[in-house]
VOPAGU-2260 file (C-alpha; in pm, 1 decimal, decimal comma):
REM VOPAGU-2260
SITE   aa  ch    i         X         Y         Z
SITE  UNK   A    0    3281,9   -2392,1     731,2
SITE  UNK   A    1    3012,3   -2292,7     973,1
SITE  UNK   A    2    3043,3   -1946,4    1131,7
SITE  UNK   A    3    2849,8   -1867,6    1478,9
SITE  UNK   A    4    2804,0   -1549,7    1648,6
SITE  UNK   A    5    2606,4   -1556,2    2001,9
SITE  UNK   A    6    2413,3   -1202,9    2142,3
SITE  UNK   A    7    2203,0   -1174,3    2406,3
SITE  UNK   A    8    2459,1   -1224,4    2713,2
SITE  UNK   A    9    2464,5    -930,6    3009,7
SITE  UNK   A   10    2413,9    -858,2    3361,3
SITE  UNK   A   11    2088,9    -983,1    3519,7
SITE  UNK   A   12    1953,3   -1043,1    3886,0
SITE  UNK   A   13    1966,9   -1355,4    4044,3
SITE  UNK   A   14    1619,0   -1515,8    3947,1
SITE  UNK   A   15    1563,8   -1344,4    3645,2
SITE  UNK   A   16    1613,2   -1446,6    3273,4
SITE  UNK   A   17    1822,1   -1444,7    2944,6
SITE  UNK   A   18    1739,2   -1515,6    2604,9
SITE  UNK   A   19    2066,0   -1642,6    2408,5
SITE  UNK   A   20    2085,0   -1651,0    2038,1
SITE  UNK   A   21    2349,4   -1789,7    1811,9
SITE  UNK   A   22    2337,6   -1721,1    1457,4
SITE  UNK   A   23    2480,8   -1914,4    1231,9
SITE  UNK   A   24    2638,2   -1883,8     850,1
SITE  UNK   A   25    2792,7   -2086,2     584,0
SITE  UNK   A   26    2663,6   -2471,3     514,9
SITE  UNK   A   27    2379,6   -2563,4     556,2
SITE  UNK   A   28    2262,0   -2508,4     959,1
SITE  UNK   A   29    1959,2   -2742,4     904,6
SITE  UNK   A   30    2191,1   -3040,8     868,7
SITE  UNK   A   31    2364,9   -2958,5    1205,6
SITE  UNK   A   32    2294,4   -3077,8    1585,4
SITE  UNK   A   33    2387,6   -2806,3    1762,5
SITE  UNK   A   34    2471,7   -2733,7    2137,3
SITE  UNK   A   35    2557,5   -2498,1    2407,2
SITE  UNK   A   36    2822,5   -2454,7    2641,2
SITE  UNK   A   37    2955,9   -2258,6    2903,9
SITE  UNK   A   38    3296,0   -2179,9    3078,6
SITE  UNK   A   39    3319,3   -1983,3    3437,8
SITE  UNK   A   40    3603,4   -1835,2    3547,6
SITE  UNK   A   41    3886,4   -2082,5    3661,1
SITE  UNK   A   42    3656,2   -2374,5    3529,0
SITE  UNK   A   43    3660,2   -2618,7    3259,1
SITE  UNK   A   44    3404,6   -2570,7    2991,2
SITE  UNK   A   45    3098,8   -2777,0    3083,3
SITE  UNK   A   46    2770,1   -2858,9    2859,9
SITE  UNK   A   47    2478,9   -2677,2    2898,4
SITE  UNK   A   48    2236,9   -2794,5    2624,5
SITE  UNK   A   49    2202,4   -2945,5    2266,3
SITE  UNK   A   50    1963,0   -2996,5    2010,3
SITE  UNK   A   51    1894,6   -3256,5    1699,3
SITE  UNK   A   52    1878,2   -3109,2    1353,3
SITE  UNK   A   53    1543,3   -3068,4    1303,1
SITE  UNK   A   54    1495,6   -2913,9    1704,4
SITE  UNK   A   55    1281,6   -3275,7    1767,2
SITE  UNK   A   56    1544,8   -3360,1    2030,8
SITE  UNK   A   57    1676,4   -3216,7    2331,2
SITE  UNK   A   58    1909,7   -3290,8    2606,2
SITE  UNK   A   59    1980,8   -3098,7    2880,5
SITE  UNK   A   60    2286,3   -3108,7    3127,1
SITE  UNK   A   61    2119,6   -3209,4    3465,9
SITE  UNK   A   62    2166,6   -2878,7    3655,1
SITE  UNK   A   63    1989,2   -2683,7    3351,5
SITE  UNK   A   64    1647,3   -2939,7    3344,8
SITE  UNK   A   65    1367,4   -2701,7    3385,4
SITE  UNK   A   66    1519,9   -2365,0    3377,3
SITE  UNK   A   67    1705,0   -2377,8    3067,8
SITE  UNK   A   68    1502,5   -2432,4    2726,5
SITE  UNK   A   69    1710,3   -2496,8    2400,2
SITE  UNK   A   70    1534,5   -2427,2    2024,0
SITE  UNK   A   71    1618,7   -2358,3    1680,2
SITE  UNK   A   72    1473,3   -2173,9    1383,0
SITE  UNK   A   73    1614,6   -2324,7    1072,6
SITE  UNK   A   74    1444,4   -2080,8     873,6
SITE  UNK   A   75    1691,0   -1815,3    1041,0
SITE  UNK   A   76    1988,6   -2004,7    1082,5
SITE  UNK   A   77    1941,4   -1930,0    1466,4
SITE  UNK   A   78    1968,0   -2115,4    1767,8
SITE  UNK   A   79    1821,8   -2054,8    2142,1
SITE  UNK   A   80    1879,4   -2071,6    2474,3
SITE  UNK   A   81    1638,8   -1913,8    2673,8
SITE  UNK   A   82    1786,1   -1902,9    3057,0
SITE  UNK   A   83    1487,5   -1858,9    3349,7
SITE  UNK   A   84    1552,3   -1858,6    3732,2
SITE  UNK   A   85    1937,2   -1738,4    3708,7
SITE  UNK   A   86    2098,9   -1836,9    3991,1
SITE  UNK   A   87    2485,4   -1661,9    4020,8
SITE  UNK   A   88    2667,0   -1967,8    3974,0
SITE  UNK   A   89    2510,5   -1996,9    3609,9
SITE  UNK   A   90    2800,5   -1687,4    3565,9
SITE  UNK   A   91    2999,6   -1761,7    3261,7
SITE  UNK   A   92    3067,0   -1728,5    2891,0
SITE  UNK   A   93    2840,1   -1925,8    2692,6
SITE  UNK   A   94    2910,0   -2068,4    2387,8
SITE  UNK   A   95    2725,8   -2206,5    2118,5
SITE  UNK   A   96    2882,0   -2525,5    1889,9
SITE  UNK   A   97    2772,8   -2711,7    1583,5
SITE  UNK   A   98    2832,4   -3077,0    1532,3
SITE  UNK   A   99    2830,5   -3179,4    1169,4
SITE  UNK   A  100    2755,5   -3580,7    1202,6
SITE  UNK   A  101    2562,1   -3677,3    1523,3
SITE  UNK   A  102    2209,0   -3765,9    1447,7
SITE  UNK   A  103    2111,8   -3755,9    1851,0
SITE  UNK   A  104    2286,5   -3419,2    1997,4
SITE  UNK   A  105    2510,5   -3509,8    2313,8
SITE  UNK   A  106    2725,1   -3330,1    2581,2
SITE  UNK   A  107    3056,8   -3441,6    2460,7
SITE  UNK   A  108    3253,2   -3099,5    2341,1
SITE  UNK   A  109    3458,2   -3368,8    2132,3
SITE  UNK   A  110    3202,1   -3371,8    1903,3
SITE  UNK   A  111    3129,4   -3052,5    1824,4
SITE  UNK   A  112    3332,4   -2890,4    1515,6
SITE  UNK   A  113    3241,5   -2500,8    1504,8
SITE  UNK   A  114    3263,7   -2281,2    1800,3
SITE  UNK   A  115    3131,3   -1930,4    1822,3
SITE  UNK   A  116    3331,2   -1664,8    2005,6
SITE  UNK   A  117    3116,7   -1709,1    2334,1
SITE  UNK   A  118    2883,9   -1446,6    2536,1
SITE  UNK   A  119    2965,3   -1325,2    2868,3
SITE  UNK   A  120    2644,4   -1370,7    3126,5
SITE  UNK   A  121    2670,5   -1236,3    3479,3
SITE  UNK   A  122    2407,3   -1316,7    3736,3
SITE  UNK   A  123    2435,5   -1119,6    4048,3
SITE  UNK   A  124    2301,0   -1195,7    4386,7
């Protein structure tokens, strides 16, 4: 069993920035690909961002290229998702995910076995 907790989420001007962390617990996070995803109101949950296992590869949902950055510290079981140039439709609760097997980390929630409880993010205008 993996455990995840995110922090970081809150209220924040349109154009301005987040820093999202997800801690993890339990086996071992190194071996993990992990990802982030988010869920607005009335919306299915859509990919945001995921990273390999050793933070060498990254893939980002188009809409997130160049404002979103995704990056991991293995040494503290912690995962990253730094959020610049908000915009208010980037409102939702973010999650963070681990998937156990893939070697190359990809946008499909199918993949993804551990779920932390999410972090609310509200961007006004």
């Amino acid at each position: 069993q993996v455990q995840l907790v995110e922090s970081g989420g809150g209220l924040v001007q349109a154009g301005g920035s987040l820093r999202l962390s997800c801690a993890a617990s339990g086996r071992t996070f190194s071996n993990y690909a992990m990802g982030w995803f988010r869920q607005a109101p009335g919306k299915e949950r859509e990919f945001v961002a995921a990273i390999s296992w050793s933070g060498g590869s990254t893939y980002y949902a188009d809409s997130m290229k160049g404002r979103f950055t995704i990056s991991r510290d293995n040494v503290k079981n912690t995962v990253y998702l730094q959020m610049d140039s908000l915009k208010p439709e980037d409102t939702a609760i973010y999650y963070c995910a681990a998937d156990p097997l893939s070697l190359v980390p990809g946008p499909d929630p199918r993949r993804y076995n551990y779920w932390g409880q999410g972090t609310q993010v509200t961007v006004s205008s």
